[in-house]
C-alpha angles and dihedrals in degrees: 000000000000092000090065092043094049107089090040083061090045098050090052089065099073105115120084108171121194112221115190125195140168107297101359147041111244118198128202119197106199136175129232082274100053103244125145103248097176138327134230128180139211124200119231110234126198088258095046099049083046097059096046103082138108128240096248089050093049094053098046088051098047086049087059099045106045104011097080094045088052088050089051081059102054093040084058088050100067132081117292091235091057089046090049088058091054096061120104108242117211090210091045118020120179123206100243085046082069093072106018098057093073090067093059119109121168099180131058091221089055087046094053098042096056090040095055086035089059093043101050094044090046095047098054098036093052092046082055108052095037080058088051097047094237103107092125089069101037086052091052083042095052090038099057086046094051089040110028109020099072098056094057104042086051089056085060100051096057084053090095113050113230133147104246132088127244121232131163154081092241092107094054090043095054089047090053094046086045090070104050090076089048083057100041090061095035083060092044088055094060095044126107110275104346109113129191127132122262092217085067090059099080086065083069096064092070085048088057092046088044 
């Protein structure tokens, strides 16, 4: 009878698979055989995406988000004569100067000003992206602006000849607040309800930089 059956039925449901995707926790209650039995959902709040990471990620993160703005400090720090060869020289340009002049601040209010810009730009983009599910590409995103973005931003500027020298993070800083709108819309995507097409997310970018 189903008494008799009953621990036999019991004993199929054994298997309860976690599913996450972005923006929720799917769960997947199967039985031995595999099949779907029945589904339940939780959704991912911002705590919750935020206490799930591992010790390497979260080095590597904190290393993007506050490491640039440090090294703008230091930078700061040093003479101004050391800080003037750094720049980057229109007339004159040397090959290191393409990166390190981004680093060059000579007043304490430009200084300021790029260190709580990126802040601010990084915080909420990457908040954004670990609810969404998506900070493995934020953290690629953010890497290529902080190590690749300079240089060449730098290259276009000596495009046009002029006798001045370039200096700032700017650049960096717009790059970083270019991608809050990517991953606004990359979290709205993955909400409930809300549609939208993540192809169409690179278009945001301009609107950052804009």
């Amino acid at each position: 009878g189903f008494a008799g059956r009953w621990p036999s039925i019991a004993l199929r449901i054994v298997k309860c698979e976690s599913v996450r995707s972005l923006g929720n926790v799917d769960y997947q209650h199967r039985n031995s055989e595999g099949d779907v039995l029945f589904r339940s959902s939780e959704r991912r709040s911002m705590g919750s995406a935020l206490r799930g990471e591992t010790p390497l990620g979260g080095l590597v993160d904190a290393c993007l988000l506050v490491g640039p703005p440090a090294l703008y400090l230091l930078v700061f720090l040093t003479p101004s004569e050391a800080r003037l060869a750094l720049t980057l020289s229109h007339t004159a340009p040397s090959y290191y100067a393409l990166y390190t002049s981004h680093f060059v601040h000579f007043t304490a209010a430009h200084l300021v000003a790029n260190v709580v810009g990126y802040l601010i730009a990084t915080t909420v983009g990457y908040l954004l992206a670990r609810t969404a599910g998506a900070r493995g590409r934020y953290r690629v995103a953010l890497f290529v602006i902080v190590t690749v973005l300079p240089t060449v931003l730098s290259a276009l500027n000596l495009v046009i000849p002029r006798s001045s020298v370039g200096y700032g993070a700017s650049g960096v800083v717009m790059g970083a607040v270019g991608l809050v709108p990517v991953f606004v819309f990359v979290y709205l995507d993955h909400l409930p309800r809300v549609g939208g097409s993540v192809e169409n997310a690179p278009i945001l970018l301009f609107c950052g930089f804009a």
